[in-house]
C-alpha positions as CSV (number, residue, x, y, z in Angstrom):
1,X,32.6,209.6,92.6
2,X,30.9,207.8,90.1
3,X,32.2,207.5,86.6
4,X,30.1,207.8,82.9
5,X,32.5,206.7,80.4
6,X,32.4,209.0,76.9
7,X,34.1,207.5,73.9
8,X,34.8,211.1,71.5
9,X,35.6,209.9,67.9
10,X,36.1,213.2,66.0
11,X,35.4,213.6,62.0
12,X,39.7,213.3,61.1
13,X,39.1,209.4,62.9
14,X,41.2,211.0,66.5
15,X,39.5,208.7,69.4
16,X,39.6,210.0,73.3
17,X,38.1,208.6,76.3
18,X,36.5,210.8,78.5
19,X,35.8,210.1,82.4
20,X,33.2,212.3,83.7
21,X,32.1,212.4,87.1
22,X,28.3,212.0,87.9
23,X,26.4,215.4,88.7
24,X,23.9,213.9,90.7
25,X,25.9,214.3,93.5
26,X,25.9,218.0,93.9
27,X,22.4,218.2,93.4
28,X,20.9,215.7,95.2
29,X,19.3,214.6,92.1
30,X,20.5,215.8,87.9
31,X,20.5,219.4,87.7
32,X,17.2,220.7,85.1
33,X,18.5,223.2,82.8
34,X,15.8,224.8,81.2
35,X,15.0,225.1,77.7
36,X,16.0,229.2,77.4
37,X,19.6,227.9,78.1
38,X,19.7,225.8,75.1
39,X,17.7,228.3,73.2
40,X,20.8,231.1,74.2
41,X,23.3,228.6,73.7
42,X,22.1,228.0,70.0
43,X,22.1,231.8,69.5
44,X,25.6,232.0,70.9
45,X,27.0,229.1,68.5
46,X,25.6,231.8,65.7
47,X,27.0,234.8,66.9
48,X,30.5,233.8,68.3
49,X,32.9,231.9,66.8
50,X,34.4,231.1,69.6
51,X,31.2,228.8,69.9
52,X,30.5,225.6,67.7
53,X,28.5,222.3,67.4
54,X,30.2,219.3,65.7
55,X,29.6,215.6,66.0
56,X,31.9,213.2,68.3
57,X,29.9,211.5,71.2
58,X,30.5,207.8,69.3
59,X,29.8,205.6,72.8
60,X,28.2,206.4,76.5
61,X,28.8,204.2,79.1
62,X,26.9,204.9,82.5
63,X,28.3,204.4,86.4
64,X,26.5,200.6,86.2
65,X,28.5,199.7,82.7
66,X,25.2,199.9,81.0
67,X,24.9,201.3,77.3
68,X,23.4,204.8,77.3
69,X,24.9,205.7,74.1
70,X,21.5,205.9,71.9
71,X,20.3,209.2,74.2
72,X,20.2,212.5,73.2
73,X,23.4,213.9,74.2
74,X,25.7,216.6,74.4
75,X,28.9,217.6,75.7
76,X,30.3,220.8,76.1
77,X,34.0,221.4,76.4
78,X,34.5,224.9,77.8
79,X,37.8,226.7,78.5
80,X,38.2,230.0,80.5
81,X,40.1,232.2,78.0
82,X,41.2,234.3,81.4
83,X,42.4,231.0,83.4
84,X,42.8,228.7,81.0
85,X,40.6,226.1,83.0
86,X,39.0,223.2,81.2
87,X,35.7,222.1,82.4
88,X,33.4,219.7,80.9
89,X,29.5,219.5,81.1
90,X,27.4,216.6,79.9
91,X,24.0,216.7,78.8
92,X,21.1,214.3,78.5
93,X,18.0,216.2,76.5
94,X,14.9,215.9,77.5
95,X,11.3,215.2,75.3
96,X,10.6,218.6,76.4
97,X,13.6,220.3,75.4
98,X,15.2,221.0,78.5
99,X,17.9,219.1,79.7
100,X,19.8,217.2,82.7
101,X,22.9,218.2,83.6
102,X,24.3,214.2,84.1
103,X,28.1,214.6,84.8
104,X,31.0,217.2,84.6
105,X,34.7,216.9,83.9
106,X,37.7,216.6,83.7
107,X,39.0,215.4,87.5
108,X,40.5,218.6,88.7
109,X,36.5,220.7,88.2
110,X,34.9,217.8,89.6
111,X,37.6,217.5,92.4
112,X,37.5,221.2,92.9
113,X,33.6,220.9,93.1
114,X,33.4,218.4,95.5
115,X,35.1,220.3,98.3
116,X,31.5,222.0,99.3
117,X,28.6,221.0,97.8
118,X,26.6,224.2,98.5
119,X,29.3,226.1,96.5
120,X,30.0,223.7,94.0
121,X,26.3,223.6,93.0
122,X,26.0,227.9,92.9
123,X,29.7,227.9,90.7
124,X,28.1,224.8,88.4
125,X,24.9,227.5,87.7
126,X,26.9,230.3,87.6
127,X,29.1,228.8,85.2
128,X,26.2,227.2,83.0
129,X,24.7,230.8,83.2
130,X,28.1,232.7,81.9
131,X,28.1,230.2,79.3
132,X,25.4,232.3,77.9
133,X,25.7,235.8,79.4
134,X,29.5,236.3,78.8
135,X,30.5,234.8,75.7
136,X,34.0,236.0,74.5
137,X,35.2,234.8,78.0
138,X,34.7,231.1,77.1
139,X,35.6,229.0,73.7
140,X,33.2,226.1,73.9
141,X,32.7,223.3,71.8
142,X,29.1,221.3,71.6
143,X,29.6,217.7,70.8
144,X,26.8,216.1,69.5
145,X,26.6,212.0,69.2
146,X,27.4,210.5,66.0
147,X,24.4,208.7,65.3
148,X,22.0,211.3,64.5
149,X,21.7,212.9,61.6
């Protein structure tokens, strides 16, 4: 699997590396997630609080060791409330508002996913779909990079 490397430094100065596994994978190609999602997602971060936005994506390091770290990312840490299962999606937006789905995390989703990839891609959209349709099963975080304003 390939790797994109994710440097989080939160607001209190706590740093964490992230390894996230490449998406593309799964879908022959970067899952498109369409604009509605984000628009939902924004009106779930307003209506739960088990849903907020903060700033933490400090550095972005694609598969090739490349710098990616000035595009418009986001990363959102979701846990399971009823499992208690971490899983990790990451982001690139698009000039048109919707966005790729470029890598998930942590190992053990990716691992998990990697079994069959015709299941693994209809849990990854069913997931990305509860995100939005079922929201006091999840807490999620959306991380934001730290060079935007």
């Amino acid at each position: 699997m390939k790797t994109w490397k994710v440097l989080i430094k939160y607001s209190d100065g706590n740093v964490e590396n992230l390894d996230l596994y490449d998406a593309s994978g799964y879908f022959d190609g970067y899952l498109n997630i369409k604009r509605s999602f984000f628009n939902s997602l924004t009106r779930a971060i307003k209506m739960s609080k088990k849903y907020t936005t903060g700033k933490g994506i400090e550095k972005v390091i694609n598969p090739e060791g490349e710098d990616w770290t000035l595009n418009p990312w986001m990363l959102l840490i979701v846990e399971d409330n009823e499992k208690n299962n971490p899983f990790w999606f990451f982001v690139k937006r698009e000039s048109n508002l919707s966005g790729l789905l470029v890598a998930i995390g942590p190992k053990a989703f990716a691992d998990y996913s990697n079994g069959n990839a015709t299941e693994a891609k209809r849990d990854i959209k069913r997931l990305i779909n509860y995100l939005i349709a079922y929201l006091n099963k999840f807490n999620c975080i959306v991380l934001l990079p730290n060079h935007i304003e």
